[in-house]
ROPAVEX-400860 format. One line per 2 residues: their letters; for each residue x, y, z of N, C-alpha, C. Coordinates in Angstrom, 2 decimals. Last residue first. Layout:
! residues N
a) X,Y,Z,X,Y,Z,X,Y,Z  ...
END
This chain:
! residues 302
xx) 117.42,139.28,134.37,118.09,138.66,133.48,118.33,138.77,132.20  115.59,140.67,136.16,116.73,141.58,135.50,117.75,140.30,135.17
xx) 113.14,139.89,136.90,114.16,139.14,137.13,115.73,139.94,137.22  112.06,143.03,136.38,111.79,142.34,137.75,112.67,141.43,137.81
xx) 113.42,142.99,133.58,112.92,144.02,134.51,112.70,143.70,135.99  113.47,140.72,131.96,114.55,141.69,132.07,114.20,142.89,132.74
xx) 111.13,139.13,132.73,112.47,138.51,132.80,113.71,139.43,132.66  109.24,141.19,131.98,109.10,140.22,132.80,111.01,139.84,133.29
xx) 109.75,141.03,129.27,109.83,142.24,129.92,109.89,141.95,131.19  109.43,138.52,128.39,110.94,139.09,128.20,111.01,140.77,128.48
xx) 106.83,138.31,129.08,107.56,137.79,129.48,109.01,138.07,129.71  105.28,139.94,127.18,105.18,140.28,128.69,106.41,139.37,129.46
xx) 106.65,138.97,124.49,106.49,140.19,125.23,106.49,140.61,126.47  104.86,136.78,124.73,106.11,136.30,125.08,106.50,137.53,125.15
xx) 101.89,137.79,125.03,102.46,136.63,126.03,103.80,136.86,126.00  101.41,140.97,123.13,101.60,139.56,123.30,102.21,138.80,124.29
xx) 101.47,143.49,122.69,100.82,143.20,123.52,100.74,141.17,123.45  104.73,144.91,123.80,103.98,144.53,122.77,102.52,143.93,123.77
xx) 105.72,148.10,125.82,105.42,146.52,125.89,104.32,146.15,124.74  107.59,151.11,126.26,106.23,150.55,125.11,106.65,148.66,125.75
xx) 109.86,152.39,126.67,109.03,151.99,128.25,107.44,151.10,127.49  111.39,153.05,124.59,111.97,152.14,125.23,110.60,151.61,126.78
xx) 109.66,155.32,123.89,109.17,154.49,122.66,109.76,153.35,123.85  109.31,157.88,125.00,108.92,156.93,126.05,109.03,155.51,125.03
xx) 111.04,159.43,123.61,111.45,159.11,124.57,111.01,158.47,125.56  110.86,158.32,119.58,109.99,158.80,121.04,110.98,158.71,122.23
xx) 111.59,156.42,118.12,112.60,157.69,118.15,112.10,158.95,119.32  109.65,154.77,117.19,111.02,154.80,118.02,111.54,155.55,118.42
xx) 106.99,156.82,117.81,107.89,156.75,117.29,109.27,155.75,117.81  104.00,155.06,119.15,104.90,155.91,119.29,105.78,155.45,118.22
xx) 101.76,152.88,118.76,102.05,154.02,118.10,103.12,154.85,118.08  101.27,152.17,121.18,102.67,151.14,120.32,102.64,151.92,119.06
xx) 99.93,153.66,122.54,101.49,153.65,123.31,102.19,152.97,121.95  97.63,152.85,120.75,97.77,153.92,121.27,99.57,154.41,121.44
xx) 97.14,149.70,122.04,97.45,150.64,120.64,98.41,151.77,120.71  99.08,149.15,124.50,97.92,149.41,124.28,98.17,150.48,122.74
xx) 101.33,150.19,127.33,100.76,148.97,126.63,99.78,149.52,125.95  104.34,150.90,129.55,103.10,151.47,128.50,102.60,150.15,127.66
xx) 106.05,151.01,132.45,105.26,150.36,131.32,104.14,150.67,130.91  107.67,153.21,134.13,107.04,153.09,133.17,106.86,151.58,132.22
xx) 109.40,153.29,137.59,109.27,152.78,135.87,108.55,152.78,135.08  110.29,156.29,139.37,109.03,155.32,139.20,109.32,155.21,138.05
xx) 111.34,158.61,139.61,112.09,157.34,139.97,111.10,156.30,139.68  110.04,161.01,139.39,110.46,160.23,138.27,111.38,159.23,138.43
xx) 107.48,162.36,140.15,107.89,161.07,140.99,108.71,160.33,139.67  106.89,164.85,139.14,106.90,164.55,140.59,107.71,163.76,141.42
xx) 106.99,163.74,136.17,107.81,165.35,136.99,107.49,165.63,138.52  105.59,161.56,135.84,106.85,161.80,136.08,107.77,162.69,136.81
xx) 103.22,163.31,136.05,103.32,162.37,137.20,105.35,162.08,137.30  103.13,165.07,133.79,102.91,164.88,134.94,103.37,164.44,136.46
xx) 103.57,163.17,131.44,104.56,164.11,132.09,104.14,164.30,133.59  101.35,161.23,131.43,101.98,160.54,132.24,103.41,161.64,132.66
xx) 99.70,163.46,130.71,99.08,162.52,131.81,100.40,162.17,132.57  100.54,163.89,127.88,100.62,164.78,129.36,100.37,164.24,130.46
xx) 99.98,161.38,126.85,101.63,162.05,127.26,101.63,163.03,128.34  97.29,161.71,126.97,97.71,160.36,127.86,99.20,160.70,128.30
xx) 96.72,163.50,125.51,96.60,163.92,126.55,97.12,162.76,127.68  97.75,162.42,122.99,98.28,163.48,123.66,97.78,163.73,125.24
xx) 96.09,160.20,122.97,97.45,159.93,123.08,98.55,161.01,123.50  93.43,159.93,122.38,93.66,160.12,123.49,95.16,160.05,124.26
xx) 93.06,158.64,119.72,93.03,159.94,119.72,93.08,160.80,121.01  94.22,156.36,120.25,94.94,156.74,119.47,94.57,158.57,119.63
xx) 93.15,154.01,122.38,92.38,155.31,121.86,93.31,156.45,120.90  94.40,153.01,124.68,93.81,152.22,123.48,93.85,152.78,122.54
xx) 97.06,152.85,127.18,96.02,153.22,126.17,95.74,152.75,125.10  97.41,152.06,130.28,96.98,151.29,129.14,96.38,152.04,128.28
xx) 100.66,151.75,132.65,99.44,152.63,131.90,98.73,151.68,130.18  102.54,150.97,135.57,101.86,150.81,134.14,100.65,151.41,133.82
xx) 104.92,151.59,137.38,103.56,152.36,137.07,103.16,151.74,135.67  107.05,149.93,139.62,106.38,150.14,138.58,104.70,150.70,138.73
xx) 107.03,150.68,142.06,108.06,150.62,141.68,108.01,150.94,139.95  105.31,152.73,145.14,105.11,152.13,143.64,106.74,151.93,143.15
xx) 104.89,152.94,148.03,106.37,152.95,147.43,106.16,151.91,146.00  103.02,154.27,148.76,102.87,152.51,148.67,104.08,152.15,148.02
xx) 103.25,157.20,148.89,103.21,156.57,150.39,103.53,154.66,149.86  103.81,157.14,145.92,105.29,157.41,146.78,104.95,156.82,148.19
xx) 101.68,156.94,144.79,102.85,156.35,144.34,104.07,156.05,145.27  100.07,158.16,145.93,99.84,157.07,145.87,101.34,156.43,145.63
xx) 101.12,161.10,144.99,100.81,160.31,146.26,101.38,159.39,146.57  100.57,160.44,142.00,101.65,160.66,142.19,101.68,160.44,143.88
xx) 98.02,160.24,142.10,98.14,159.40,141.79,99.87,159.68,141.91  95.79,163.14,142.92,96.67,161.80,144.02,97.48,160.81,143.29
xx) 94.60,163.31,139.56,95.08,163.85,141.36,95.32,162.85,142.43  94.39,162.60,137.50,95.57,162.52,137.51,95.68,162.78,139.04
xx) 91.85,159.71,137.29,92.25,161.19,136.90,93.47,161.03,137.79  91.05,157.14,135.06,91.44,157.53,136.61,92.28,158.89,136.39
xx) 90.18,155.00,133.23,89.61,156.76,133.32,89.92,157.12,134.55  90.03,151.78,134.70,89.29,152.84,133.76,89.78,154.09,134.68
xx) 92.58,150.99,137.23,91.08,150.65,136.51,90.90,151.86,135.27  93.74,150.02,139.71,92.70,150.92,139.28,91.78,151.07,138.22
xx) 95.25,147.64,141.40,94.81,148.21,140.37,93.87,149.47,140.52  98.41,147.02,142.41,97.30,148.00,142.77,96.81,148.75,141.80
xx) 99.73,144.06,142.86,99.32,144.85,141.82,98.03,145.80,142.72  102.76,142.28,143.67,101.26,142.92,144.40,101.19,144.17,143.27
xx) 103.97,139.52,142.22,104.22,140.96,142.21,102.33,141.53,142.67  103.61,136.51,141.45,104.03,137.07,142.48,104.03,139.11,143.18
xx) 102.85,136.20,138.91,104.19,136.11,139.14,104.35,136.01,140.34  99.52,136.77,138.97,100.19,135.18,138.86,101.97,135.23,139.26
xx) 100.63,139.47,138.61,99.87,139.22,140.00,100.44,137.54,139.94  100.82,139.25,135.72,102.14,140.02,137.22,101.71,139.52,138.55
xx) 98.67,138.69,134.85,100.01,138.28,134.54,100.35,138.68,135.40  96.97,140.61,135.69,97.16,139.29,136.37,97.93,138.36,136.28
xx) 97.64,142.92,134.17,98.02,142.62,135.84,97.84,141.88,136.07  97.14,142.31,132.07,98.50,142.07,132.11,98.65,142.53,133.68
xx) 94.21,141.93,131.74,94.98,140.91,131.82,96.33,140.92,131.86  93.60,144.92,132.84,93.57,144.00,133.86,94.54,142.92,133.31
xx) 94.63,146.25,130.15,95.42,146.32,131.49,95.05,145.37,132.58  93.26,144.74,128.61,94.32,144.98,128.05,95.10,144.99,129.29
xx) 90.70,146.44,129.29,90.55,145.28,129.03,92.13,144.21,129.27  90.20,148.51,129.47,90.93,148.37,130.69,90.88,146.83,130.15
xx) 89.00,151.27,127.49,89.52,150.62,127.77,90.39,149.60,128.44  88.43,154.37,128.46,87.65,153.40,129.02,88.07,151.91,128.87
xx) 90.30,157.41,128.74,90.14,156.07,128.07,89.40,154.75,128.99  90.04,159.27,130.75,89.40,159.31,129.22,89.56,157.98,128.56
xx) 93.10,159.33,132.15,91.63,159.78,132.15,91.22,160.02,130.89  94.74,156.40,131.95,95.15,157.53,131.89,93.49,158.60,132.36
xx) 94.52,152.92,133.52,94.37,153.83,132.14,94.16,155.39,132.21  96.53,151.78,135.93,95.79,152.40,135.26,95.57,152.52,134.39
xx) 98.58,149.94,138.32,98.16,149.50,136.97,96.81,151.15,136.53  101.50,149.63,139.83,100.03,150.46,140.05,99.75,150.57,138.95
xx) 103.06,147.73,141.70,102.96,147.47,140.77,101.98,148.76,140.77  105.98,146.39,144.07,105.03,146.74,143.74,104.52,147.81,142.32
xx) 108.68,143.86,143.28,108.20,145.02,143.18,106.52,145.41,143.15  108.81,140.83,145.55,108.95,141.24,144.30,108.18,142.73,144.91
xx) 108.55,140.41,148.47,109.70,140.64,147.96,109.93,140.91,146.67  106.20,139.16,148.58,106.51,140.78,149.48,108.20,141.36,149.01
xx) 104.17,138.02,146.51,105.47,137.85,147.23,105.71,138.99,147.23  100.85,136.77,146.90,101.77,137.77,146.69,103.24,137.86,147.59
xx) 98.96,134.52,145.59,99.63,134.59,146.56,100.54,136.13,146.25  95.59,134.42,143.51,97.12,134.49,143.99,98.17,135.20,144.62
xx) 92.93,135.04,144.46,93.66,133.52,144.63,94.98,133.71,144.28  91.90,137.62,143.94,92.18,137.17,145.57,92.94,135.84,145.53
xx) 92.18,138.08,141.04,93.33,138.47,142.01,93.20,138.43,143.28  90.32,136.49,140.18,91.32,135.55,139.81,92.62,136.75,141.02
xx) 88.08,137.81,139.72,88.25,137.12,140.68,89.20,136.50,140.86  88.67,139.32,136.83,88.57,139.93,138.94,88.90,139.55,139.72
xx) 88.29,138.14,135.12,89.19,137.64,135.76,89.26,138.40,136.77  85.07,137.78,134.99,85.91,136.46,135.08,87.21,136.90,135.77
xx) 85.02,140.74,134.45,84.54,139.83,135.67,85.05,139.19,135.95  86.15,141.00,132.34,86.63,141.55,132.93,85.93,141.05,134.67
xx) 84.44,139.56,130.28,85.94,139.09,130.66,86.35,139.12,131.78  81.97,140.83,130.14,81.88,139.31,130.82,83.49,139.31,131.60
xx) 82.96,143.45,129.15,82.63,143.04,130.53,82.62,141.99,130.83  83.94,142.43,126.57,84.97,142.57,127.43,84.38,143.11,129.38
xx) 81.19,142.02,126.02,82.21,140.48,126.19,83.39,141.09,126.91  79.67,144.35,125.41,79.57,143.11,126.48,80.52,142.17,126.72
xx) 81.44,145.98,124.10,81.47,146.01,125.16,81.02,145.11,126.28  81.35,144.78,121.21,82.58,144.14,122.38,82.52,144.65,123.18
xx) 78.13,144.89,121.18,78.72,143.13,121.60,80.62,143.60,122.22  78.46,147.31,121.32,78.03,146.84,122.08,77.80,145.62,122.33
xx) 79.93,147.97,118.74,80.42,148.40,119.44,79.95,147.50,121.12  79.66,144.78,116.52,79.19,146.16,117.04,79.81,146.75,118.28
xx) 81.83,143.12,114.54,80.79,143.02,115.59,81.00,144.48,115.80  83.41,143.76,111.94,82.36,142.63,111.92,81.33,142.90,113.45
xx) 84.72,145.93,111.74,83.54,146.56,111.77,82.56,144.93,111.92  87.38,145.93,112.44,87.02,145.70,111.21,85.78,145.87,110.95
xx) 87.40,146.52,115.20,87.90,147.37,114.51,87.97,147.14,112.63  86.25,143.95,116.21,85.69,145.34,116.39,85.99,146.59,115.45
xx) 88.07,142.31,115.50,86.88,142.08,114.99,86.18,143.56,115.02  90.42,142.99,117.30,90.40,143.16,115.65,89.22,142.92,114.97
xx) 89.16,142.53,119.35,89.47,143.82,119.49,89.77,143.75,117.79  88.54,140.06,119.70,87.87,141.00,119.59,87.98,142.17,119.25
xx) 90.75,138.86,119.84,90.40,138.76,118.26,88.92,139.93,118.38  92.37,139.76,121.88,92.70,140.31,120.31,91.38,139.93,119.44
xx) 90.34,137.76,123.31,90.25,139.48,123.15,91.01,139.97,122.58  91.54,135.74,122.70,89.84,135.42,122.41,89.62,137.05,122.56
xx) 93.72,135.21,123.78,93.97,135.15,122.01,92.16,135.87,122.09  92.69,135.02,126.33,93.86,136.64,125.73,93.52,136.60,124.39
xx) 91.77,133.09,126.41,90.70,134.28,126.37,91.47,135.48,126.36  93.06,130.76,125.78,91.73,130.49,125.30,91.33,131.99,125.77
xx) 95.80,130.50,126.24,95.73,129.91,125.11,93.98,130.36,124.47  96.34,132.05,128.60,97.07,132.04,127.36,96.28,131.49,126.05
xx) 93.86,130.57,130.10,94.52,132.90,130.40,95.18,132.74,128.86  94.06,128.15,130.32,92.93,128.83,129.87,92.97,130.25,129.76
xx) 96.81,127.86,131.18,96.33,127.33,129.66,95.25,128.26,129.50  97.18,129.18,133.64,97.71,129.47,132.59,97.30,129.13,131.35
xx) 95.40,127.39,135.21,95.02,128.82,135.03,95.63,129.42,133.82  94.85,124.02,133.47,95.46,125.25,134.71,95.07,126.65,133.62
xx) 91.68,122.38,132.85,92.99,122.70,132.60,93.47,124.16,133.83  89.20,122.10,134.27,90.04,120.91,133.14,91.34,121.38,133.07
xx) 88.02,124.17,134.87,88.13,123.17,135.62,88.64,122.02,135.23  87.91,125.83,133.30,89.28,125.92,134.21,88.89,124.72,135.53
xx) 86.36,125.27,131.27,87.77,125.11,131.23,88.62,125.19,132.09  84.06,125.02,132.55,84.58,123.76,132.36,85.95,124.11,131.75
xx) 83.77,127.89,133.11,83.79,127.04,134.14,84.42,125.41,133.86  83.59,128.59,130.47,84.40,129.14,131.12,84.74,128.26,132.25
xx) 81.12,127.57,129.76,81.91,127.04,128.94,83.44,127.18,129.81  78.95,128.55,131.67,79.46,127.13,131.67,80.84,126.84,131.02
xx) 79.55,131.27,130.35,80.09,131.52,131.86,80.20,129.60,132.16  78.33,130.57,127.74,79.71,131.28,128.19,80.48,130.62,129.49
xx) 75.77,129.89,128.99,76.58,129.43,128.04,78.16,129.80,128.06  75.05,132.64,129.92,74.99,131.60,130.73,75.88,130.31,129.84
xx) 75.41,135.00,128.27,76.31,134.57,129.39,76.36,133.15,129.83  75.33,135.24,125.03,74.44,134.50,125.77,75.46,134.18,127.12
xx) 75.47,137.35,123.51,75.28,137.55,124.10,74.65,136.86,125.13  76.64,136.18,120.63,75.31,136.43,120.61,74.37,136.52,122.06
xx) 78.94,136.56,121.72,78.86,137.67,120.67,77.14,137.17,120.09  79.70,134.57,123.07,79.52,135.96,123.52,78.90,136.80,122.57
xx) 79.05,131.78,121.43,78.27,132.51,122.69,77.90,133.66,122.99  80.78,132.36,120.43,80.48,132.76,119.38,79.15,132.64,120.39
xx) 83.49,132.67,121.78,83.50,133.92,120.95,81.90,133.96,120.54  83.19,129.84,122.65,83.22,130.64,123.99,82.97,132.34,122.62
xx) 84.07,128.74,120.15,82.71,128.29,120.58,82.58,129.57,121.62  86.75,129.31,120.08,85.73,129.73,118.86,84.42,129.94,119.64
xx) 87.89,128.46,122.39,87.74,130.04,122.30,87.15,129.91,120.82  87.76,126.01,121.98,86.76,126.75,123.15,87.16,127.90,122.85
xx) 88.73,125.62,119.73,87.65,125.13,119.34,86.87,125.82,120.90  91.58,125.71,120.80,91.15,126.68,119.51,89.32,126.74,119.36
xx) 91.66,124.02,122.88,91.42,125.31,122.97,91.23,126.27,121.94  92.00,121.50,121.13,90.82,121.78,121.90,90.57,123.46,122.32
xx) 94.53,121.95,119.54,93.04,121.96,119.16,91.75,122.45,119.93  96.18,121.72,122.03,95.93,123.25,121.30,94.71,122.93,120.25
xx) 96.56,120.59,124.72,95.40,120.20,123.33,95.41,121.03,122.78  98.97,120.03,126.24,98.50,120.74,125.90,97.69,120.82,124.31
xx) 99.04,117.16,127.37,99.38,118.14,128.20,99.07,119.58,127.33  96.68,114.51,126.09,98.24,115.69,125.75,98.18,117.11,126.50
xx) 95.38,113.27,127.10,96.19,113.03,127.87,97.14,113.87,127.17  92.91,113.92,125.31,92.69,114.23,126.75,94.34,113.74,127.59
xx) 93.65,112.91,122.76,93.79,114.47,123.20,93.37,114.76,124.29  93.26,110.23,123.16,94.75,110.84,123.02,94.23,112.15,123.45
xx) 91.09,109.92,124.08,91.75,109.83,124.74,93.02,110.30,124.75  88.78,112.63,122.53,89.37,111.54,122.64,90.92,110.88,123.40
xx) 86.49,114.46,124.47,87.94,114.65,124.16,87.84,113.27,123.77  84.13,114.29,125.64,84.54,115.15,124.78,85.51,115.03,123.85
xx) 84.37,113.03,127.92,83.58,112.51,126.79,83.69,113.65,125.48  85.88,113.65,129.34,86.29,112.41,128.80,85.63,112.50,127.50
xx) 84.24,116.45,130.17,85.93,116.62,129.10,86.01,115.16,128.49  82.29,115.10,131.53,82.02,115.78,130.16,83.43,115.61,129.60
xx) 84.13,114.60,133.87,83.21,113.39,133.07,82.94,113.80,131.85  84.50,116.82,134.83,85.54,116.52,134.18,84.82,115.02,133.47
xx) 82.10,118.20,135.22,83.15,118.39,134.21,83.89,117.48,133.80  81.32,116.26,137.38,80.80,116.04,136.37,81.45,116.97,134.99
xx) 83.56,116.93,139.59,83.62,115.63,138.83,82.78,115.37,137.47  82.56,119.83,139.77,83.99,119.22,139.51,83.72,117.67,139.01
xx) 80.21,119.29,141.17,80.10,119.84,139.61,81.45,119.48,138.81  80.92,117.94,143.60,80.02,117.33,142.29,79.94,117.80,140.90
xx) 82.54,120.12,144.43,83.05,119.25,144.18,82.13,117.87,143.30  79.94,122.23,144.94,81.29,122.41,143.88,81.47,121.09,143.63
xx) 78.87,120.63,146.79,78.08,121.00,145.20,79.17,121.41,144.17  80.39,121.22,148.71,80.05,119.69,148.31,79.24,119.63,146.63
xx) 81.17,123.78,149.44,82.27,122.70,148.87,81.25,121.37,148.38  78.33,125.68,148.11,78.53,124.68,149.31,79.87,124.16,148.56
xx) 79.40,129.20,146.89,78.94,127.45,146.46,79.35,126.44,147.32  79.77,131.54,146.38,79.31,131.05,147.52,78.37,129.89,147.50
xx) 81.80,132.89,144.64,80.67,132.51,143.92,79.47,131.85,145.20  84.08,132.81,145.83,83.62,133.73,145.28,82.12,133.71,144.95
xx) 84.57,130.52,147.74,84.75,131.89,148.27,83.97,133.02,147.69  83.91,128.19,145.86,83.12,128.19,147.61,83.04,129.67,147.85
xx) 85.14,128.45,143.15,84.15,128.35,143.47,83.16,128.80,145.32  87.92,129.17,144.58,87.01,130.08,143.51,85.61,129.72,144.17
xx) 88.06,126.68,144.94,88.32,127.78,146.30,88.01,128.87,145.43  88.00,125.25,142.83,87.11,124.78,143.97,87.30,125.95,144.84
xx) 90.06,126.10,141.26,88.79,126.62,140.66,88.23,126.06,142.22  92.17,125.44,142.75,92.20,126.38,142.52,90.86,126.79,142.39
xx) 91.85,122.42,142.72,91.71,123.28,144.02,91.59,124.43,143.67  92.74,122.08,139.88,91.23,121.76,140.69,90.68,122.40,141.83
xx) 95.09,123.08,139.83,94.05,123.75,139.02,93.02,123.44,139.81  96.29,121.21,141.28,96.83,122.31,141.84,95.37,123.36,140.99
xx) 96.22,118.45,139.70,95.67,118.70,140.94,95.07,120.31,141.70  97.33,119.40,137.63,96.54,119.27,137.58,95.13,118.46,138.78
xx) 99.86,119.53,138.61,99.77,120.82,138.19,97.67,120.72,138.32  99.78,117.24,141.59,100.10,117.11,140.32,99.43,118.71,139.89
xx) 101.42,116.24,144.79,100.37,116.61,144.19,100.60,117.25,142.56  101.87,114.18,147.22,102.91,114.59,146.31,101.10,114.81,145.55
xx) 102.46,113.38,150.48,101.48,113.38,149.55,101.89,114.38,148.59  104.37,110.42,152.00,104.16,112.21,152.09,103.31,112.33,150.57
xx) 105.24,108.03,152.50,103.86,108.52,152.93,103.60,109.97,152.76  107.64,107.62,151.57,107.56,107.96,153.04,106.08,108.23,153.54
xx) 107.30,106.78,148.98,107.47,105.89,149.72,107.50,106.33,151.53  104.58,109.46,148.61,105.45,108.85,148.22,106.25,107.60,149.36
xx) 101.49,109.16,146.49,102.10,109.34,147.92,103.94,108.59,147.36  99.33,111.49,144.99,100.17,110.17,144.85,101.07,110.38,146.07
xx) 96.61,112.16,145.47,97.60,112.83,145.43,98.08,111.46,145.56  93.74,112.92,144.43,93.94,111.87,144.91,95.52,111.98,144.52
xx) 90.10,115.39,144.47,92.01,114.86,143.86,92.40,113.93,144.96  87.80,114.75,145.55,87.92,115.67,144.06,89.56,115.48,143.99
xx) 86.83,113.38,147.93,87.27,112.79,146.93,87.66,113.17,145.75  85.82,114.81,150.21,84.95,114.91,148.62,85.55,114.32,147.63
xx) 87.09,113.63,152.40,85.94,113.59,152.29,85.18,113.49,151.20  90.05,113.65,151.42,89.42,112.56,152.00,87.52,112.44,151.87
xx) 90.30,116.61,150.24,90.50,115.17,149.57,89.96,113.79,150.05  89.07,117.98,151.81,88.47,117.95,150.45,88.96,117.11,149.62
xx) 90.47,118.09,154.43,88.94,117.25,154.62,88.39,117.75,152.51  93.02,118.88,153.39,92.81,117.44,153.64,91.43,116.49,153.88
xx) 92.38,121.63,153.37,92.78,120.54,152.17,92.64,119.37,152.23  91.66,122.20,155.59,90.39,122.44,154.50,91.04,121.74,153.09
xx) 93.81,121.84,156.98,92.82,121.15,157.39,91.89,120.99,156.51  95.58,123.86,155.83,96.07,122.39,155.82,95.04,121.42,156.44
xx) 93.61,126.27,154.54,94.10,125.86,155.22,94.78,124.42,155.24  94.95,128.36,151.79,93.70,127.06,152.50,94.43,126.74,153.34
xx) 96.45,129.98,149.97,96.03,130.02,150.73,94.72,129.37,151.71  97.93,128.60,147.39,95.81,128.61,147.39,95.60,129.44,148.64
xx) 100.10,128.35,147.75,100.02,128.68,146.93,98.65,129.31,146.79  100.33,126.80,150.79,101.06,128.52,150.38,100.44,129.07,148.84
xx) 98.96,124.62,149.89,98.94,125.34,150.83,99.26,127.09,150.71  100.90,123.73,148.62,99.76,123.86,148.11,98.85,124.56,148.32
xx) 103.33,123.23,149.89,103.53,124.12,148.54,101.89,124.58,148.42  102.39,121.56,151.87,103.28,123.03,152.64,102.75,123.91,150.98
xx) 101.70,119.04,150.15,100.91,120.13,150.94,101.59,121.09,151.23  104.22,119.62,147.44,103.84,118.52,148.35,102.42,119.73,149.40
xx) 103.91,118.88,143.79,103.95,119.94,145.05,103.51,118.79,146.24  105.59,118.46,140.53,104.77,117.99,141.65,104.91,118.95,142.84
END
């Protein structure tokens, strides 16, 4: 549970713009406690989330949001049977939105999609719908692609849709000035960034200020950069197996400037290396609990 101060800090809203969206629009109803202090639920904390999405990004009156909010979540009842609407995590249900949400994309229908997207995170937290329904939903692209079932230009559309969706997701969380700063790229030549945004928003969700960049970023200034924003970690994303030498030189480079800076590598490509490589120890799998126990023994250093 969170009380306002937490909710507050977390969404950046004001303590006025919270209170006229519960009283007024009625979209969450925080349990109080015997002192009268207003105690708020994970699934409170999602609602607001997508609603301050909604108003900021998308420039949707609060009052139309908060109608669309209730009529989601009217659909989910009716969707869901009761048991599986009260199990904290429906792994059915999300198997069945990242089928349905795959099979939208891949006959290129956004608008469908982009609803389907909207009613998940307006039902469930940020984490369920990141973990369970559109990381698993871009491996499978990326293995679909590479088996030859969809075309080059369905997974370039869908990993654009993606890459939209989660854009917006790095003005809503909070950054702690006290975790390490972060500088996310893909080397020059690889267009793949799919891979690297979602593991900066992993980091970003932690707390850790991420300075992304993006696709195909050439090598000049980036050592700079590094040193005026006092980078701690440098992560790199390659895909492209046949862009792996020049990605090593890429990252000699930069090392041989600024070799106090950490390395995380991600992405086919990097998990190619030899053990026996001298960057093989700086490789991250590309899976959730991976990011985690890199996570937990690097920034926590537990």
């Amino acid at each position: 549970m969170y009380n306002s101060k937490m909710i507050v800090k977390q969404l950046g809203l004001s303590a006025g713009t919270l209170r006229a969206w519960e009283t007024r629009y009625g979209v969450i109803q925080p349990v109080r406690t015997e002192g009268g202090h207003r105690l708020y639920s994970d699934e409170d904390l999602a609602d607001l989330r997508w609603l301050k999405m909604e108003t900021e990004d998308k420039g949707i009156s609060i009052r139309h949001a908060a109608q669309q909010l209730i009529k989601n979540k009217a659909l989910q009842a009716e969707a869901l049977p009761l048991s599986s609407y009260k199990t904290p995590e429906p792994k059915a249900y999300f198997i069945d939105m990242q089928n349905n949400l795959y099979a939208h994309l891949v006959d290129f229908d956004a608008g469908k999609s982009n609803a389907l997207v909207d009613l998940g995170f307006s039902m469930y937290q940020f984490d369920d719908m990141f973990h369970e329904v559109l990381v698993p939903l871009m491996a499978r692209v990326g293995d679909e692609w590479e088996r030859g079932t969809i075309t080059a230009v369905q997974e370039h559309f869908i990993s654009h849709f993606v890459q939209l969706r989660f854009a917006q997701f790095f003005r809503l969380f909070q950054v702690d000035s006290t975790k390490p700063k972060v500088l996310a790229l893909c080397p020059s030549g690889e267009q793949h960034q799919v891979g690297l945004l979602l593991f900066s928003l992993f980091l970003r969700r932690k707390g850790l200020d991420v300075i992304y960049i993006g696709a195909d970023t050439p090598l000049e200034g980036i050592s700079q950069l590094i040193l005026v924003k006092d980078i701690q970690f440098l992560c790199l994303s390659l895909t492209n197996p046949k862009r792996l030498k020049a990605g090593l030189s890429f990252i000699g480079s930069i090392h041989k400037e600024v070799p106090e800076v950490e390395l995380v590598l991600g992405g086919k490509a990097f998990n190619g290396l030899p053990k026996g490589h001298s960057l093989y120890p700086y490789v991250i799998g590309q899976s959730m609990e991976s990011w985690e126990m890199w996570y937990q023994r690097e920034v926590i250093k537990t």
